[in-house]
Every structure is written in structure tokens, then in C-alpha cells.
C-alpha positions as CSV (number, residue, x, y, z in Angstrom):
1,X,-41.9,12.4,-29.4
2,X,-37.5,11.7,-30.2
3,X,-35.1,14.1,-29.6
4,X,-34.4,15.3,-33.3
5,X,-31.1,16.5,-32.3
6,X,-30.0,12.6,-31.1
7,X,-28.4,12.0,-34.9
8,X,-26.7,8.4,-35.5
9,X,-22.7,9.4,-35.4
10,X,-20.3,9.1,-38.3
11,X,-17.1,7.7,-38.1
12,X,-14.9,10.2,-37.1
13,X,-17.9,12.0,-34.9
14,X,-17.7,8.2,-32.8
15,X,-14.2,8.8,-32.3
16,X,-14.2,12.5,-31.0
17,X,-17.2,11.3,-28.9
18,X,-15.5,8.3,-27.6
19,X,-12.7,10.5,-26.7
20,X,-14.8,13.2,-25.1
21,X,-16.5,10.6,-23.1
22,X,-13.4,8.9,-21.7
23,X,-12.0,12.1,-20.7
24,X,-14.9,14.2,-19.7
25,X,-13.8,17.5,-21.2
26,X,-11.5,18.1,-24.1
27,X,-10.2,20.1,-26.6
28,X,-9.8,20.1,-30.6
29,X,-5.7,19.7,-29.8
30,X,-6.4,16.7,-27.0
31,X,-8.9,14.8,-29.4
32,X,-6.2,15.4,-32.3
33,X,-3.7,14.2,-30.3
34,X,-5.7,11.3,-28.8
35,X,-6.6,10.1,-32.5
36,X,-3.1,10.2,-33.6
37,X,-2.9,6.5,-32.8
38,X,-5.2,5.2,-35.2
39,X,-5.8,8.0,-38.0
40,X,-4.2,11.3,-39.0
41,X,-7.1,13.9,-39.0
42,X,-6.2,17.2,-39.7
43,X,-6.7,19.7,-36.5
44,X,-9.5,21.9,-38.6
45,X,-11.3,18.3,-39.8
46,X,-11.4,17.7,-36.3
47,X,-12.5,21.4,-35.6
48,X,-15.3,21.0,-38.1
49,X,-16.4,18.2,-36.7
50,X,-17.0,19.2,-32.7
51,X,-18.5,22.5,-33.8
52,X,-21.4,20.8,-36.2
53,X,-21.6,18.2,-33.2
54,X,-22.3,21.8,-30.9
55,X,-24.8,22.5,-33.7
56,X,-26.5,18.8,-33.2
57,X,-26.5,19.1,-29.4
58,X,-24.2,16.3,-29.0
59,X,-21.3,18.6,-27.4
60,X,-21.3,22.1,-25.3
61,X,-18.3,24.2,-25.4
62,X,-16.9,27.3,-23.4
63,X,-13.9,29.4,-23.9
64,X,-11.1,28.4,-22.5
65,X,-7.7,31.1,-23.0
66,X,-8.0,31.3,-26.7
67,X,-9.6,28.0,-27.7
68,X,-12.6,26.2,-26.7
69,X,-13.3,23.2,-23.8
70,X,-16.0,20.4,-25.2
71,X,-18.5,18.5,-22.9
72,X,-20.5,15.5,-24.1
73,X,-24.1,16.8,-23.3
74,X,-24.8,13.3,-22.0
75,X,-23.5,10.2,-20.5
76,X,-22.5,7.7,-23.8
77,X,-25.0,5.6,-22.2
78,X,-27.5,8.0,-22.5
79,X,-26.7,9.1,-26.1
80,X,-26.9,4.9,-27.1
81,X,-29.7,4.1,-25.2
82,X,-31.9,7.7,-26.5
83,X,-30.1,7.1,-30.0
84,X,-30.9,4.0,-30.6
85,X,-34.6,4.3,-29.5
86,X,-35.2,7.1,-31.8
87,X,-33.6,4.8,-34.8
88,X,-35.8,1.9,-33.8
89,X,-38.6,3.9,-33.6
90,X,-38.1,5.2,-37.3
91,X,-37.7,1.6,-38.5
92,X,-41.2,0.8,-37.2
93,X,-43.1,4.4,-38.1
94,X,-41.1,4.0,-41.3
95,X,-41.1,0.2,-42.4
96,X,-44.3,-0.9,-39.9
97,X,-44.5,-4.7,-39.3
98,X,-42.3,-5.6,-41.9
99,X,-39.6,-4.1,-39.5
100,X,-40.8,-5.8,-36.4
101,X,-40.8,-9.2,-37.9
102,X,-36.9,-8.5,-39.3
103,X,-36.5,-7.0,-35.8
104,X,-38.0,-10.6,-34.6
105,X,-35.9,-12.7,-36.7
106,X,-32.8,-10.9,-35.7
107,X,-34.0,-11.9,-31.7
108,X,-33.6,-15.8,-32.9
109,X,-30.1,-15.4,-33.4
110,X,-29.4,-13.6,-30.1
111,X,-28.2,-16.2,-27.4
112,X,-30.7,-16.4,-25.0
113,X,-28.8,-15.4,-21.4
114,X,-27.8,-12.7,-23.6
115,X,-31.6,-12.0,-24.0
116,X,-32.8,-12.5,-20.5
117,X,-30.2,-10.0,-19.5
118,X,-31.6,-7.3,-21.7
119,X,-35.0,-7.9,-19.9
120,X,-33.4,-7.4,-17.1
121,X,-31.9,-4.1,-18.2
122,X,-35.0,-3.0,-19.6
123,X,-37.1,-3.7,-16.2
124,X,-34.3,-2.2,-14.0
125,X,-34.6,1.2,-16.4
126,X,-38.2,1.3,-16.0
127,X,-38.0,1.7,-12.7
């Protein structure tokens, strides 16, 4: 029924995705470089990291010279939209209406434009 392979991202696996996705195609040196800013991985945490997001489907990569060039295997909009599906949809199989009604009470809060434009969304996708 859900993509298995769709996991909910860690921390660092946000930021290498983020990364990928605003540039398209990386590698392990360009994402180290590009998280310089705000943390200090280390190049093989980093490493680590893309190759078990290879294993979970998340990234492709091909051999480039002597390293490797990573691909997001979808759009982030994609990835969110199929990602947070499959979560929702364990909530309900897992926690049944007592997870729609939180799910519910949640909606009360959520300003109501803000709501009508989700239909929207939701309606245009459908399509």
C-alpha cells in the first residue's frame, strides 16, 4: 500500500537532503562543505549518511572520477507529500480513531484560509 523505503529523515539526513535538493546533484565534499555553515560533520559521518540514504532509496549515486555524484530520487515535494502520507496512515492503522480525533483537534487550531488552501491543494493533486 506505502512505499516502505519513504523513512521519516533524521537530522543530519534533512540537511544532506536539503542540500541535494537545492542543488540537484552533489557530492559527499559539496554537502560537507555546504553544512560547514551551521555544523561541523565529519566528511565519513556525512559519507555514512548518503550511502544508508542509497540503501533507503532516498538518493541514487554514480561514479564520478574517483568519488560518487548523489541524486535525490524525488522532487522534496514528492518525498513530503508520499512521507507524510505514509506516517499519517500509520497513526490511523496504528492508533485508529483515537488518532483521527487528535488529528481533528489539531484542525481547530489551524487558521482557517490556511485550511481552505489545503483543500485547494488537495483537489488540485487529485486531478
Amino acid at each position: 500500500m506505502f512505499d516502505q523505503r519513504l523513512p521519516i529523515l533524521g537530522e543530519l539526513e534533512r540537511a544532506i537532503m536539503d542540500v541535494t535538493w537545492s542543488r540537484n546533484s552533489v557530492t559527499v565534499r559539496e554537502v560537507v562543505e555546504a553544512l560547514a555553515a551551521t555544523r561541523a560533520p565529519a566528511y565519513t559521518t556525512v559519507m555514512t549518511v548518503m550511502n544508508r540514504l542509497v540503501e533507503k532509496g532516498v538518493l541514487r549515486r554514480k561514479p564520478e572520477g574517483q568519488s560518487y555524484r548523489y541524486t535525490a530520487t524525488k522532487s522534496k515535494k514528492e518525498f513530503l507529500e508520499r512521507s507524510s502520507r505514509q506516517a499519517v496512515a500509520k497513526f490511523v492503522r496504528y492508533f485508529g480513531d483515537v488518532a483521527i480525533a487528535q488529528f481533528i483537534d489539531v484542525l481547530d487550531d489551524v487558521d482557517p484560509k490556511k485550511l481552505a488552501e489545503l483543500r485547494r491543494q488537495l483537489r488540485e493533486g487529485a486531478d
